[in-house]
N, C-alpha and C positions, 0 to 999 in steps of 0.2 A: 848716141845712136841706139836705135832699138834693137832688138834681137830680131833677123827679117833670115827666111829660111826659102830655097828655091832647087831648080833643079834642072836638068838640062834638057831630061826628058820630057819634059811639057809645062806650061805659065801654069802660072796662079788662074783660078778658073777656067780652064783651058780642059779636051778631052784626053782622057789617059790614052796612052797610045797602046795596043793588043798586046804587044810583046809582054808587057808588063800587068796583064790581068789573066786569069784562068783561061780565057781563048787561044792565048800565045804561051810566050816562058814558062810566067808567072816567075818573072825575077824581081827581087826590087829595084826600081828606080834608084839615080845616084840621086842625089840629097848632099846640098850645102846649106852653110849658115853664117852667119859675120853678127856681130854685134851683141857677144854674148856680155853680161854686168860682170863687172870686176869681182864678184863676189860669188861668181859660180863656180862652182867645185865637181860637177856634173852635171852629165845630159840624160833626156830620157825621153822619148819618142811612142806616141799613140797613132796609129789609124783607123779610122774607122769611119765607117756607112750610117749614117742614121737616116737614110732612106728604105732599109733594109724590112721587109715584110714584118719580119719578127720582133722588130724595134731595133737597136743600134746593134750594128756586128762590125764585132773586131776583128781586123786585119793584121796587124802587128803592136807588138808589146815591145823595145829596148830599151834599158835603160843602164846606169852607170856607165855612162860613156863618158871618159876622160874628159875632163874640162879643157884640156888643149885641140880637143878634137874639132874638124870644121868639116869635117865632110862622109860620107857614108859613098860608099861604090855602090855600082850596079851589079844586083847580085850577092848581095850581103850573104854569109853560106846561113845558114836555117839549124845553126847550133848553140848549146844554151849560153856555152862561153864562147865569144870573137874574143881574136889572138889580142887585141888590145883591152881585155878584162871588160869590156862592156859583158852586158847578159841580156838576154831574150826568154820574154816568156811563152805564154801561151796563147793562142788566138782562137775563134770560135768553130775555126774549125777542126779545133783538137788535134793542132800542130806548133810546133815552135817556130817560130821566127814570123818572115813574112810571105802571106797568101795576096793576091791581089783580088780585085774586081772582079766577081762573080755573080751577078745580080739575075735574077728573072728576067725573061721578056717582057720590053715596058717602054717607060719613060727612064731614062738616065739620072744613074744614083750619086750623089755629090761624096767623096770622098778626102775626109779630113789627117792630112797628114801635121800631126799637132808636137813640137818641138818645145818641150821646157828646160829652164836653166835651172838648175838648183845650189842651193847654197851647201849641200852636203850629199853624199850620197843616201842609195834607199836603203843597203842593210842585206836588200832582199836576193835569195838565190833562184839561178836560173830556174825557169819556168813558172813564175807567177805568172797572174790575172791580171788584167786590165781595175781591178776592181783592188789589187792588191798593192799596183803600183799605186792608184792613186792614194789609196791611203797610207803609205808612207814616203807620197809627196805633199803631206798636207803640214803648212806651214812650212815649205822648204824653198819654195817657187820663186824665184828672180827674175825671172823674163820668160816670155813664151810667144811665138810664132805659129803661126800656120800659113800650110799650103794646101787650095783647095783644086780637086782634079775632079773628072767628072766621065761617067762612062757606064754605057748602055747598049742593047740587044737591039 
C-alpha cells in the first residue's frame, strides 16, 4: 500500500475551506495518512502555492515527526518544537509553523500539501527553510503523498 495522505477538512482537489486560510483562523487543517514503508523512521511535511505571483510560497515547513505518527490535528500550535519532538520551520512569511491561503485577487491558487516518509530523521533544528529541509531529505525519501487544495478571492 502506498503512502496516501487526506483530511477531513476538504478532498484531494477540492476548495480549502476559509477557516483555515488568512480570511478565517488561519489554523491548520487536521491531516492524516496510512501507508507509510516499513522503513520509515520519520515524517516531514511541505506546503506550498506555486501559483503564487512571486513564484512558489511557502506555507509550512514540519518535519521529524515520529514515524509512528498518522495524524496531525487541526490547529497544530505554530511552535519550533510540538510536544511529540517533531520541529517546524520557517515559512515565507517569516513565521513558524503554519500560514494558510492568502493569495491576490484572481483565479484560485492550487495548494500542495506534500507528505514524505524518510528512512532517518533530517538532523535539523527548529526553524529551518523549505530549502533546508529538502536538503537533508535528499536521499532519505521512502514514500511521499500529497494532498491538493485549492483556494481564491
Amino acid at each position: 500500500m502506498a503512502l496516501q495522505l487526506s483530511s477531513r477538512a476538504f478532498r484531494d482537489g477540492q476548495p480549502i475551506p476559509k477557516k483555515y486560510t488568512c480570511d478565517g483562523q488561519d489554523v491548520s487543517p487536521d491531516l492524516a495518512w496510512s501507508g507509510a514503508p516499513e522503513e520509515t523512521k520519520s515524517l516531514a511535511l511541505i506546503v506550498d502555492d506555486p501559483d503564487a505571483p512571486a513564484g512558489v510560497w511557502v506555507h509550512w515547513v514540519l518535519y521529524d515527526l515520529p514515524a509512528e505518527t498518522r495524524e496531525l490535528p487541526e490547529g497544530t500550535p505554530k511552535d519550533r518544537e510540538l510536544r511529540n519532538g517533531a520541529r517546524q520551520g520557517k515559512n515565507d512569511f517569516g513565521k513558524i509553523g503554519y500560514n494558510g491561503p492568502c493569495p491576490p485577487s484572481g483565479p484560485a491558487h492550487r495548494y500542495f500539501f506534500k507528505l514524505y516518509a524518510l528512512r532517518e530523521k533530517t538532523g535539523l533544528g527548529g526553524g529551518a527553510s523549505k530549502a533546508d529541509l529538502e536538503r537533508a531529505m535528499k536521499g532519505k525519501i521512502a514514500g511521499q503523498a500529497t494532498l491538493t487544495g485549492k483556494f481564491g478571492r
